[in-house]
C-alpha positions in Angstrom: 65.0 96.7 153.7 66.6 94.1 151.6 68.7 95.2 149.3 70.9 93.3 146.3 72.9 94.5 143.8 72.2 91.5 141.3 68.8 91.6 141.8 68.2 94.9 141.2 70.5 95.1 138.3 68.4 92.0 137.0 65.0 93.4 137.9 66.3 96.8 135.5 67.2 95.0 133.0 64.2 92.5 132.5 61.7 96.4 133.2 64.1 97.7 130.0 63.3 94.5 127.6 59.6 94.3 128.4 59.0 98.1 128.3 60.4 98.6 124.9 57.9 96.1 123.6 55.0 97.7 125.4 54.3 100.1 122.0 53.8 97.0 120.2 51.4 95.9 123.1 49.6 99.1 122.7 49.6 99.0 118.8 47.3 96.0 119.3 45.2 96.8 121.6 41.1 97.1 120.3 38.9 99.8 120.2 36.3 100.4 123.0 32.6 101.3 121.9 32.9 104.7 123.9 29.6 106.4 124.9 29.4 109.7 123.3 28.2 111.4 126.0 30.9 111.5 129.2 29.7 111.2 132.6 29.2 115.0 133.5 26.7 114.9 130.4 28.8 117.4 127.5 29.5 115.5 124.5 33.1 112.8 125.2 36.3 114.3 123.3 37.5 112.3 120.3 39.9 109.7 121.9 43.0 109.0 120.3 43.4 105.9 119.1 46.0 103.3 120.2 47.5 102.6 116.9 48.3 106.4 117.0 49.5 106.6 120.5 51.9 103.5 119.6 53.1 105.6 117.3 54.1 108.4 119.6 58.0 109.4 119.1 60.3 107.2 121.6 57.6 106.0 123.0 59.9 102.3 123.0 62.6 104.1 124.6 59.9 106.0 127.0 58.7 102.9 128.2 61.8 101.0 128.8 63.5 103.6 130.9 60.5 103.9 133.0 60.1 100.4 133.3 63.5 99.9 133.8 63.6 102.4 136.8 59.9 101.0 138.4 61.3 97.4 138.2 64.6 98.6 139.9 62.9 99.7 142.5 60.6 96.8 143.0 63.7 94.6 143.4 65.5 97.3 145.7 62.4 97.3 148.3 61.5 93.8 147.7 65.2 91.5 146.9 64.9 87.7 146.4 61.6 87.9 148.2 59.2 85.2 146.1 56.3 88.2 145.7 59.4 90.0 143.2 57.6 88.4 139.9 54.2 89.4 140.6 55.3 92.7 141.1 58.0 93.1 138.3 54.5 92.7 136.3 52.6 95.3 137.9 55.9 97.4 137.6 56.1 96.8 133.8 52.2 96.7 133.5 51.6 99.9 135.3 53.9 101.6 133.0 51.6 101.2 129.8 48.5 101.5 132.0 49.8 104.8 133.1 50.5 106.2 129.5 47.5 104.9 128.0 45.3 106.6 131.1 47.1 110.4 131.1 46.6 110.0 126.9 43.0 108.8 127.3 41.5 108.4 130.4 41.1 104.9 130.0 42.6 101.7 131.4 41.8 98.9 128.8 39.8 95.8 130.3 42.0 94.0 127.0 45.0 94.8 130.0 43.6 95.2 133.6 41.4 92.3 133.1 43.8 89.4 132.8 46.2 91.0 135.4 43.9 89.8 137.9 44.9 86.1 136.8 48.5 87.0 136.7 48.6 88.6 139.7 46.7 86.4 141.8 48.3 83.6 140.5 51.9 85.0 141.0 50.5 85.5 144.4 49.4 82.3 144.8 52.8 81.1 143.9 54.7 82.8 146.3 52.7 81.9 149.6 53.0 78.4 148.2 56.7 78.9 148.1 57.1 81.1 151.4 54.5 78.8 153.1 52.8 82.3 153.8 48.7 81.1 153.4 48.1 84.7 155.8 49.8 86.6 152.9 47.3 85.0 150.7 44.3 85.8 152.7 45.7 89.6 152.9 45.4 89.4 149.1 42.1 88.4 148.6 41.1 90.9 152.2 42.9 93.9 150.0 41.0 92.7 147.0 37.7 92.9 148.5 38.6 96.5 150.3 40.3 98.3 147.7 37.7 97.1 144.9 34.9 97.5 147.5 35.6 101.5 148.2 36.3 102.0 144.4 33.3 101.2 143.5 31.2 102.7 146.4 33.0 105.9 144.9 31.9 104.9 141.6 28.3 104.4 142.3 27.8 107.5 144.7 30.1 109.6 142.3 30.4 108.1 138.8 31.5 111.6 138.0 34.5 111.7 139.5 35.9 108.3 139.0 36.2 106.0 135.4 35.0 102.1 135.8 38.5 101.6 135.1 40.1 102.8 138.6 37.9 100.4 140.2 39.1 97.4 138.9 42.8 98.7 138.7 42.0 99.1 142.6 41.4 95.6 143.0 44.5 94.6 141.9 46.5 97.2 143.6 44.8 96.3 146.4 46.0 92.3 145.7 49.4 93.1 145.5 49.6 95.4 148.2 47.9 93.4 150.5 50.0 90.4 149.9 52.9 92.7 151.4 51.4 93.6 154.6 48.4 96.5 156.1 50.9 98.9 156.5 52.0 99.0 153.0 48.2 98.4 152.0 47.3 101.3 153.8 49.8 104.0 152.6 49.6 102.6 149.3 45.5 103.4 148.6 46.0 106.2 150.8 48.7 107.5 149.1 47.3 107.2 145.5 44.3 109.6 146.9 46.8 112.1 148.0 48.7 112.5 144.9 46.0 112.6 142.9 44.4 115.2 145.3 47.3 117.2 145.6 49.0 117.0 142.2 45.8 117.0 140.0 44.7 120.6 141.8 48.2 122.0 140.9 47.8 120.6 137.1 44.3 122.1 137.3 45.8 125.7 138.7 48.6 125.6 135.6 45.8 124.5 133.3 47.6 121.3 132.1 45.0 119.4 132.9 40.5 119.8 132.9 40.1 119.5 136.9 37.1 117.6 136.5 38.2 115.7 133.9 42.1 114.1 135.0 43.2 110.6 134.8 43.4 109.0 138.6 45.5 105.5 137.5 48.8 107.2 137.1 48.4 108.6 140.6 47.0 105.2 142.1 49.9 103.2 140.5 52.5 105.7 142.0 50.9 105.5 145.2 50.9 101.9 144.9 54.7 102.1 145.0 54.9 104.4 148.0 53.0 102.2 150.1 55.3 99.4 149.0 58.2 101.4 149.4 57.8 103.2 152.5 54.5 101.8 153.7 55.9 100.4 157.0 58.2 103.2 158.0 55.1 105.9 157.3 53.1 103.6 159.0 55.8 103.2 162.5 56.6 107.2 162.6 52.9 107.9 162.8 52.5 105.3 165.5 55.5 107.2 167.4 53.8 110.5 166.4 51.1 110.2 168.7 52.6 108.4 171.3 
């Protein structure tokens, strides 16, 4: 695993500045027409609105540790590797998406929408510069696949998923693909389990309606798992059943 100092000193400091200026992101952010009725057919809860959740106290300094801590990461499992800027974004990125879904369950299109240009083009970037056109193709492969499944959820269970998680899949998928099958693999995978696991144990302490939780935190975190420890999940199950 590479591993720099400078780089992830860097990475923690560049997560710190953008997070703290992810409330103003969120201040500006437009109102969706919501449908009145929610999916399971009762009458949708009064969402809050972004200006109001911008407002939230230390939100700024919320954010910037987070984002801090995600990017730190990043650079720790990733060092001077030319994929780093794509995912210092998603790091960053993730960090408001994540807020804004456990507040609302909702992942703004204003936000997911044109990270599919940054991503992909970040990508696009750093095969060019690693001379890496198979990385590329993994993209686009875990683009199709991740999106794909999402939304074959969606349409058999609309219930159960938001709109949203598919196309946050996409890009998951994207960046996670780019890196490799192994990390592609634990990282969807992983995002299911947490979701699973932790979202019955909110349910059980009634934190949180288990029909009605927000998936894109857990997606995003298992985004990082698979990035982090994709491979070496991926090699001691391959020993396991040897």
């Amino acid at each position: 695993m590479p591993y720099d100092l400078a780089v992830v000193a860097g990475a923690a400091l560049f997560g710190a500045a953008a997070g703290a200026l992810l409330p103003g992101v969120l201040a500006r952010l437009p109102e969706p027409a919501l449908d009145p009725v929610d999916p399971a057919g009762a009458a949708a809860p009064a969402k809050v609105p972004y200006a109001a959740l911008a407002r939230t106290p230390r939100l700024g300094v919320g954010c910037a540790a987070a984002a801090a801590a995600a990017c730190a990461v990043v650079a720790w499992r990733l060092g001077w590797s030319a994929a780093l800027p794509a995912w210092l974004y998603l790091a960053v990125v993730g960090v408001l998406l994540a807020w804004i879904d456990a507040r609302t369950r909702l992942l703004p299109t204003r936000i997911v929408g044109p990270s599919y240009l940054v991503v992909g083009a970040l990508l696009l970037v750093a095969s060019a510069v690693e001379g890496d056109w198979h990385a590329l193709v993994r993209a686009g492969l875990g683009w199709a696949i991740a999106g794909g499944s999402f939304l074959l959820l969606w349409v058999i269970h609309p219930r159960g998923m938001g709109y949203g998680d598919v196309r946050l899949a996409g890009i998951l998928g994207m960046a996670l693909g780019w890196l490799g099958w192994a990390e592609f693999g634990v990282g969807m995978y992983a995002g299911f389990l947490l979701g699973g696991v932790i979202g019955v144990v909110l349910g059980l302490l009634h934190l949180v309606d288990r029909r009605r939780y927000p998936f894109g935190p857990f997606m995003l975190a298992g985004a990082l798992v698979g990035l982090v420890w994709g491979p070496a999940i991926v090699d001691w199950y391959a020993g396991a059943r040897r």
